[in-house]
N, C-alpha and C positions, 0 to 999 in steps of 0.2 A: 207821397213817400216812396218814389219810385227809385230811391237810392236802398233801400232798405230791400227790394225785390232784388235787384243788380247786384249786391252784392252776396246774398245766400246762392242766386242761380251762378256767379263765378265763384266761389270760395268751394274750396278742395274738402271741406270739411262743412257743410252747411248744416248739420245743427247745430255745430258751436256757434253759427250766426243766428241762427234762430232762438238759441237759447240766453245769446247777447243781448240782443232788441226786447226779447221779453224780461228781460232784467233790467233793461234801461228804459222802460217802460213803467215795469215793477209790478207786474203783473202775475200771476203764478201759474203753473200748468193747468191749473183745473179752471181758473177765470179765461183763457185762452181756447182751451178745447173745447168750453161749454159754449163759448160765443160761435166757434166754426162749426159744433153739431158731432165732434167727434169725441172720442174717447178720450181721457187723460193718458192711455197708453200708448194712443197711439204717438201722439204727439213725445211722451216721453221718449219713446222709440228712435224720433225723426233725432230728436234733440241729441241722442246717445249715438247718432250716426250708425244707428244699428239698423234702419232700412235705405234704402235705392235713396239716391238726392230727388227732394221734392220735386216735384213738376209742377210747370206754370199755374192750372189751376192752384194746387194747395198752396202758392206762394202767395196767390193774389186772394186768397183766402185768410191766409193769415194777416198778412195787412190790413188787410179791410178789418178785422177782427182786432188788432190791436188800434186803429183809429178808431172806432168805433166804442170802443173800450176807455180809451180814453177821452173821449167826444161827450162820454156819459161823467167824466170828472172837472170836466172842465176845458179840456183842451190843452192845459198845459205844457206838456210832453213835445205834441205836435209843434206847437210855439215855439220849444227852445232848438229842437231838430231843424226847423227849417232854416233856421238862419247860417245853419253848417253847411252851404249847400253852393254849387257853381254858381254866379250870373247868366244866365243861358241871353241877356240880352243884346250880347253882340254877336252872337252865335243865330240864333231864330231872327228869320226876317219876314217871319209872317207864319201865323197859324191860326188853325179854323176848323171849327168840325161844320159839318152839313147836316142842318136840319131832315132832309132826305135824301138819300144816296144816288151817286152818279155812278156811271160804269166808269171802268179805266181808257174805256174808248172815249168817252166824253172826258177824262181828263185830259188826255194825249192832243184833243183837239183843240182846247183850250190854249192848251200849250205848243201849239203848234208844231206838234210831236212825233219824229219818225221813231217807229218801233224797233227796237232793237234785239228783243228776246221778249219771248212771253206772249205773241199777239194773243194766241189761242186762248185768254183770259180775260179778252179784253170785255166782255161781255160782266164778268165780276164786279161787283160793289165796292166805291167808296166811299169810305164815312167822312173824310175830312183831312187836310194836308198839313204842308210842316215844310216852311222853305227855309235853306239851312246855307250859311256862307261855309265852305267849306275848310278854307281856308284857315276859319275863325275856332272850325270847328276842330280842326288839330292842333291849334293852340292852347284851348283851351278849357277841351273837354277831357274828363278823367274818366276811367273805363266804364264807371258805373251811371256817366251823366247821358249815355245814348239813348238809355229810354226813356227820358226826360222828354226827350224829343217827339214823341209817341201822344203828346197831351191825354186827352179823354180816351182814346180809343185807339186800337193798333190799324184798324183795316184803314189805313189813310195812307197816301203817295206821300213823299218824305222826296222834296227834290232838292238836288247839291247843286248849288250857283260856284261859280268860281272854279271849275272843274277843269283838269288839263288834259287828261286821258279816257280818266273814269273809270279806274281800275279801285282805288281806295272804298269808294262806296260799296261798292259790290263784295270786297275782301270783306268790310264791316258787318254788311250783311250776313254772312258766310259763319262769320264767326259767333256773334252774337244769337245766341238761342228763341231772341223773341225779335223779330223783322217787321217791316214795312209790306203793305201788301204790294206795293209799287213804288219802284226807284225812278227819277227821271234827275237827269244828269246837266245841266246848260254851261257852256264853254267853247266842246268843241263846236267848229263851224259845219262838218258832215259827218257823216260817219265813217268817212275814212281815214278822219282823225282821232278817233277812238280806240280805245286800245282794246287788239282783237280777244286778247287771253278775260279781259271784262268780259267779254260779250258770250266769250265761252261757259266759263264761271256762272253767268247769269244764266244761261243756256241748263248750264248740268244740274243748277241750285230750282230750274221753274221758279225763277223771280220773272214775274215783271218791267223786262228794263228798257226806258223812252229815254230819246234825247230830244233837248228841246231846241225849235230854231227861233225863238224871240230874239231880238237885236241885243236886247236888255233885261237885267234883272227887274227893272220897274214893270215893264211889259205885261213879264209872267206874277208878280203879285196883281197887277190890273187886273186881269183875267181871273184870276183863282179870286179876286175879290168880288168878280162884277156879277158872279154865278149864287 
């Protein structure tokens, strides 16, 4: 219900979202607050836009808290929500969490990956990846469908196939409040065909940013699958 997170963390007014979701749910303040361990005031608070906009925890708190809520009625809710929701299948061209984490140096070489910003990370965890046609992906993702793309867990590389520059990804990053722990980009043929103000970006953001030299998209799914 990662449409339901994406849209309280973008909307200008996020308890009227939060107090939508728990009304189309049909739940009530005090069933909601009692499930995440807080107050009913506080939550009435959130909802009156009378504190700070939630932060990621309390948002994946409360979902978790209205699935779970309705998981004890049956499920219904979830059921009829999900089907309002993108195709993300021509968009993902492979995702995967890992049973035990790799560094991002051990992605990079999988992927046959010169660094572009971020080495000094390379040593950091990932939990699992997300290869993403990009192409596909401005067609026909709507603002709230990118953390869809995140499956199980956020600490995962999220690499863009189809890339011309490689400047989009990294703006996406940029913008979006909850990121990829590592971006890897495959298109350009060096890096000197990458475009420098990305590289910058990624530089000032401390993302993570690899490009990949596989020949092919097949290649780097091989790889990221054979691990």
């Amino acid at each position: 219900m990662n449409i339901i997170a994406g849209e309280v963390v973008f909307s200008k007014r996020p308890g009227d979202v939060l107090r939508k979701w728990r009304t189309l749910f049909e739940f009530s303040q005090k069933d909601i607050a009692r499930e995440m361990g807080i107050a009913s005031s506080v939550l009435s608070d959130y909802e009156k836009n009378r504190r700070k906009s939630p932060g990621t925890d309390f948002v994946r708190r409360y979902v978790e808290a209205l699935i779970r809520l309705d998981q004890k009625k049956g499920g219904t809710k979830i059921r009829q929500f999900s089907f309002d929701v993108t195709n993300l299948s021509e968009v993902v061209l492979g995702m995967a969490e890992y049973s035990s984490p790799k560094t991002m140096a051990d992605v990079a070489k999988l992927l046959k990956g010169v660094w572009l910003a971020g080495q000094s990370q390379s040593s950091h965890p990932i939990y699992g990846y997300t290869v993403v046609d990009s192409l596909e992906a401005i067609k026909r993702l709507g603002p709230y469908d990118f953390f869809r793309l995140f499956g199980a867990n956020t600490v995962r590389v999220v690499v863009f196939t189809n890339v011309s520059r490689g400047r989009s990804p990294i703006i996406a990053a940029k913008i979006f409040p909850i990121r990829p722990k590592m971006i890897v980009i495959h298109g350009p043929k060096s890096v000197k065909e990458v475009d420098q103000l990305a590289i910058q970006l990624a530089e000032s953001e401390q993302m993570p940013y690899v490009l990949s030299l596989h020949e092919k998209v097949e290649n780097i799914l091989a790889s990221l699958n054979s691990q």
